[in-house]
N, C-alpha and C positions, 0 to 999 in steps of 0.2 A: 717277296722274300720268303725264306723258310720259316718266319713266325707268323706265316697267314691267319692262323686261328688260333692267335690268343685275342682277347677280350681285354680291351682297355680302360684301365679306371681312369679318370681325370678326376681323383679326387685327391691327390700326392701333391706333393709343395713342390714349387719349383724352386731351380737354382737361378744365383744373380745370372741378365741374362738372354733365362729363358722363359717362356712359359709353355705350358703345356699344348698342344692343338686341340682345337676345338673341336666338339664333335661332330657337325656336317661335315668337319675336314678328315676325321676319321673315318667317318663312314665314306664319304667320297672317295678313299683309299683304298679300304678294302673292297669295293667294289670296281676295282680294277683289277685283270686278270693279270696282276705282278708274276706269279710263277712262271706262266707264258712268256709275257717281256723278259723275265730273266733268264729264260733257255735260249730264246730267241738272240738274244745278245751273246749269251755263252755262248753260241756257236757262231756267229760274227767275228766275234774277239779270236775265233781260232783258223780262221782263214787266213794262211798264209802271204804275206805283200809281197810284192816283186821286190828285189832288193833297189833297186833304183827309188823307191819311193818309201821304203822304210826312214830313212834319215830326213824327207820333209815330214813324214808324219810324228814322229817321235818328238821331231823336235817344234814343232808346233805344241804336243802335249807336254812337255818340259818347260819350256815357257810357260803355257796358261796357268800349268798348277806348281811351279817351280820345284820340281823334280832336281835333287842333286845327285847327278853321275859320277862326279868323281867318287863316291860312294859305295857305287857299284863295284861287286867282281867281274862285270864286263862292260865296257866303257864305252867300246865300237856297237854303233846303235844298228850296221847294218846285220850284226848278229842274230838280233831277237827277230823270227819268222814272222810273228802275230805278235800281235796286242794282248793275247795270252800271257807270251814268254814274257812280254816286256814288261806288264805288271809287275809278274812274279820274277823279276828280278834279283839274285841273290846282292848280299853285301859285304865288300873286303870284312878278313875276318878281324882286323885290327878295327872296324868302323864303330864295333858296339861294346865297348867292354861292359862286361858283369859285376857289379854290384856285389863285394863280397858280407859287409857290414851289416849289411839290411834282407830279412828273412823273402818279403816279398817284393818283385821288382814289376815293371811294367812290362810286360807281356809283349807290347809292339809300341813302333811310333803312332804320334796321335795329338792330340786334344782333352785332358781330363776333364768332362764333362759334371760328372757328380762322383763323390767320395764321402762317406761318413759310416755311421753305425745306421742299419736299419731301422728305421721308424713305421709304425702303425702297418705292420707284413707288406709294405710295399718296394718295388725298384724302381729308383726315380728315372726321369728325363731319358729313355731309350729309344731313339729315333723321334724325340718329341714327346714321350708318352710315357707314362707314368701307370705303372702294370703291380698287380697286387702277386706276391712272391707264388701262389699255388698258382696261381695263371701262367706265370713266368716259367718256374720251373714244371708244373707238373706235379701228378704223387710222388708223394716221398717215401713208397713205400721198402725200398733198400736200403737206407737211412737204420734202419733194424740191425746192419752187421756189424754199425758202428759203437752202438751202446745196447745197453740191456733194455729190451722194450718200457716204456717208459708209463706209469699207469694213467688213465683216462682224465684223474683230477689233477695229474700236473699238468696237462696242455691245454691251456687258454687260448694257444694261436696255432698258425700252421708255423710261425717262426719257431715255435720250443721244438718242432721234430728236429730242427736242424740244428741243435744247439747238443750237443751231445755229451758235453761235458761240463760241469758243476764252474759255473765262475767265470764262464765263458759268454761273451755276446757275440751277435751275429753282424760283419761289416761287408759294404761293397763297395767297384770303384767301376764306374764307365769308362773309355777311352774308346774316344773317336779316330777312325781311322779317315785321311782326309783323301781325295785322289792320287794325291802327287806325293803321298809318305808311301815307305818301305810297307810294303803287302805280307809279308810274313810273318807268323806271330810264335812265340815262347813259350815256353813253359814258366812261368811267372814264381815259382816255388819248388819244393822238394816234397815232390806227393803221390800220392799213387792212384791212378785214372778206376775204378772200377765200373761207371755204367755211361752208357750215351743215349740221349734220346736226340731224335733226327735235324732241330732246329743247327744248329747239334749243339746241345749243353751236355756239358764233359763232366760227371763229378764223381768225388774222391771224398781221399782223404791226406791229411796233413799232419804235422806234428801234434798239432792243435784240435784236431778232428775233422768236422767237415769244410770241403773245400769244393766249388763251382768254378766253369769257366764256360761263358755263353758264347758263342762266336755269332753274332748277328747279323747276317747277309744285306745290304743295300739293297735296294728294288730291282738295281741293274746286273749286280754279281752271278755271274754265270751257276757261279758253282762255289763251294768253301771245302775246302781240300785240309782233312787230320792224316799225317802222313802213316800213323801207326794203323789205321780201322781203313782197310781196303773195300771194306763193305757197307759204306757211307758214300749215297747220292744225295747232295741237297739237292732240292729245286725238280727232283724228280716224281714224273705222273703217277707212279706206284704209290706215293703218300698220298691221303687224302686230309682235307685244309682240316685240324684240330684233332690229328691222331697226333699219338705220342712216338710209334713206332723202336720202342725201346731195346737196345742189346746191352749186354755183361759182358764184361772181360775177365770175370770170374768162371772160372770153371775146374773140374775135376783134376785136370792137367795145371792148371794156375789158380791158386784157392788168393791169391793177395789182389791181381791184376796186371797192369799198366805202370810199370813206375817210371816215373821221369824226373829228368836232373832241373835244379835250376836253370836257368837260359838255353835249356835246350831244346831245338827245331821242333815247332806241335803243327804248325797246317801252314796254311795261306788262303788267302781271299784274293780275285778276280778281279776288283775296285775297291772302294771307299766301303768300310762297314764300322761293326761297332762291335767293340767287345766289355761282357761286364764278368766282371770276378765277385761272388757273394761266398764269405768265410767265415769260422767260426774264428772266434783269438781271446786271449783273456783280455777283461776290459781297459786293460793300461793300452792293447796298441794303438800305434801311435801313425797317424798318415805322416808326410812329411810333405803335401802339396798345396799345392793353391785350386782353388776353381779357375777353367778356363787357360789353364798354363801350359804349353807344349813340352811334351815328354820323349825321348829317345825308347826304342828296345834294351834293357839290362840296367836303364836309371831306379832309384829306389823310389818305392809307392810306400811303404811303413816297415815298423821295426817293433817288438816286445823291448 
């Protein structure tokens, strides 16, 4: 996956559940050359089928992971060339309505895995694992254009860098994406994207101040596709395992970045992955979820 070189704590709680993987099972993982298998599959998935055999194969995978095509804005399976198209199949646009009531919504269909207020700088349960937030995200050293640099004795953790405003705590929310759910994912809010690092974690800002969006590549996902950054390769040789490889969307010509609307089009993913959202909000928000509940694109995740 594109998070080959983070460094995993298994010292984070789990959710009802789950529990964390152990660590011969961790180390037994990353000493598997995943970024190879995940090319090697990305280009698999992009071989073209004959059409005569598009329609057993599809529908063998719609069975297994119970794929609903009526869903779909293209329904006729001998359409999709590859395994490619047919992930990333789009969805009628009546399928997902938008969440007007509630500030942040879920991003993609899925699985909520863990949701709550940060504890102890860590992000719970991602892919099994439980990762301290400066592992996860990286320096925070752009986090500066958000507030006024903040002096030495008020930061007890790497969480205060992120907290940028007076009153404010820091929340996140996992969502699993499964095989056989909708591969495209959203803009989960009304925020504005200013920096990406390669895994690719997306962060901004929000009403509220800072705002993250991790997109977490499965082992197998060829690739993870943000339709606005045309110069984003995950999974590609040019990284190497535990660079940051950072870009701005801030620049001379654009001093704000990135701005994107609620529910509107941000990437897609290849297969199953996982996306986590870490924000800053005043401490009344409020999730409106369960552990473990299946969630649509444009349902509400919380509200002020």
């Amino acid at each position: 996956s594109g998070q080959g070189g983070l460094e995993a704590n298994q010292q984070g709680p789990a959710i009802k559940g789950l529990s964390p993987r152990p660590r011969t099972q961790v180390a037994l993982y990353k000493s598997i050359p995943t970024r190879l298998l995940s090319r090697a599959w990305g280009r698999l998935n992009q071989v073209d089928l004959p059409t005569w055999l598009r329609k057993p194969i599809y529908s063998l995978y719609i069975w297994t992971f119970g794929v609903n095509m009526k869903e779909a804005a293209v329904e006729d399976l001998h359409h999709y060339r590859n395994l490619n198209e047919f992930f990333r199949r789009k969805l009628k646009p009546q399928a997902r309505p938008v969440c007007d009531s509630h500030c942040v919504i879920s991003p993609a269909d899925g699985k909520i895995l863990h949701f709550g207020k940060v504890r102890n700088c860590e992000v719970e349960q991602v892919k099994g694992v439980t990762y301290s937030l400066e592992t996860f995200l990286g320096p925070q050293t752009w986090t500066e254009r958000l507030a006024p640099k903040k002096k030495e004795e008020d930061l007890t953790s790497f969480q205060d860098l992120l907290v940028t405003k007076e009153g404010n705590e820091l929340f996140h929310c996992v969502v699993y994406l499964a095989p056989g759910d909708y591969h495209c994912f959203h803009s989960p809010t009304d925020w504005t994207v200013a920096h990406r690092r390669h895994f690719p974690v997306l962060s901004g800002e929000w009403t509220y101040g800072f705002f993250s969006l991790t997109a977490v590549g499965a082992t197998n996902v060829g690739s993870i596709r943000i339709y606005f950054d045309k110069e984003l390769h995950t999974n590609s040789p040019r990284y190497s395992k535990g660079s940051y490889n950072d870009f701005s969307y801030v620049s001379t010509l654009n001093q704000e970045g990135v701005n994107m609307r609620k529910g509107e089009h941000l990437g897609e993913f290849n297969l199953g992955s996982t996306i986590v959202l870490l924000f800053e909000a005043p401490r009344d928000f409020n999730f409106s979820l369960k552990p473990g509940q299946k969630i649509r694109f444009g349902e509400a995740l919380g509200t002020i």
